[in-house]
N, C-alpha and C positions, 0 to 999 in steps of 0.2 A: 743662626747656626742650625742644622740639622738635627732631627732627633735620630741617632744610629740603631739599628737593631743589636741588642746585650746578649741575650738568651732567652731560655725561654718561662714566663713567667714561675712555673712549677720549679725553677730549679732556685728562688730565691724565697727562702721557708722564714716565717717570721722567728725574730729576737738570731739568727746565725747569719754571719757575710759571706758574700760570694765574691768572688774574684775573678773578675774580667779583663779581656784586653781588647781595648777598641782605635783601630789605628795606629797602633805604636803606645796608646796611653794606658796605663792599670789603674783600672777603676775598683774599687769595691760598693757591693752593693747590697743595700740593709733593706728588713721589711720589717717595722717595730712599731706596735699599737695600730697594726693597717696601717701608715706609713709607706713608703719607698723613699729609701735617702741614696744618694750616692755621691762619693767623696774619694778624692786620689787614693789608690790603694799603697800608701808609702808613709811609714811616720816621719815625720819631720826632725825628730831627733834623731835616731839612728835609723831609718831606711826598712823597719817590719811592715809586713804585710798584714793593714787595719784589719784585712778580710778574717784573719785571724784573731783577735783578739773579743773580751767578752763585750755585750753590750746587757743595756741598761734604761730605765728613764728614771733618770732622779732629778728632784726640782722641776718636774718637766718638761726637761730637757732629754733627747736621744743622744745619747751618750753610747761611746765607743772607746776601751780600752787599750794601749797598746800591749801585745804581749809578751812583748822585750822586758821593757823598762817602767809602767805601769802610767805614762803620761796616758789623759785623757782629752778626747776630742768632742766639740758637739757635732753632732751628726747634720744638725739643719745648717748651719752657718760656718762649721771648719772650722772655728776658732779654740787654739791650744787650752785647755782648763786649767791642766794639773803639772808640773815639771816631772819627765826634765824637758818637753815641749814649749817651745815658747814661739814658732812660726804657725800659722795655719794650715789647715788641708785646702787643696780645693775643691768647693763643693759643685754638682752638677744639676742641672734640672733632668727631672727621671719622669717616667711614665710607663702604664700599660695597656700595652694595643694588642686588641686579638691573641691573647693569648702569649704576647711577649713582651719583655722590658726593653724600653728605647731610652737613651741616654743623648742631651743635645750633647754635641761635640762642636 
């Protein structure tokens, strides 16, 4: 798969998400401890936009809040932590080039 052009690197500030659309799909996209995570922008319990919610690293882990209902996601692997989430996100391999974030799709 390709890696897409997202935006452009300046506009994803560490520890806040950004919200993209690439192709039809919304992504959200995190930059936490130098990091780049990116992960569907859609909770899996009720449908919020992850790009919104707080993030964190505890244990570790890049952690993402929902800011609906307060389930939490890992940011590397998409897997639900906290209920009322019990499916995954999907996560994406991220990078950046020249001054922009590419997302494979």
């Amino acid at each position: 798969m390709p890696f897409v052009n997202a935006c452009a690197a300046s506009e994803v500030v560490p520890e806040k998400g950004k919200a993209v659309e690439i192709n039809g799909a919304k992504i959200a996209l995190f930059r936490i401890d130098g990091k780049l995570l990116a992960i569907d922008d859609k909770c899996t319990h009720d449908e919020a936009s992850l790009a919104e919610g707080g993030v964190a690293v505890m244990d570790g882990k890049c952690i993402v809040e929902c800011p609906w209902h307060g389930a939490t996601f890992d940011l590397c692997t998409g897997k639900a932590l906290t209920f009322p989430a019990v499916t995954p996100v999907k996560t994406y391999a991220v990078r950046e080039q020249g001054g922009r974030i590419e997302v494979e799709i």
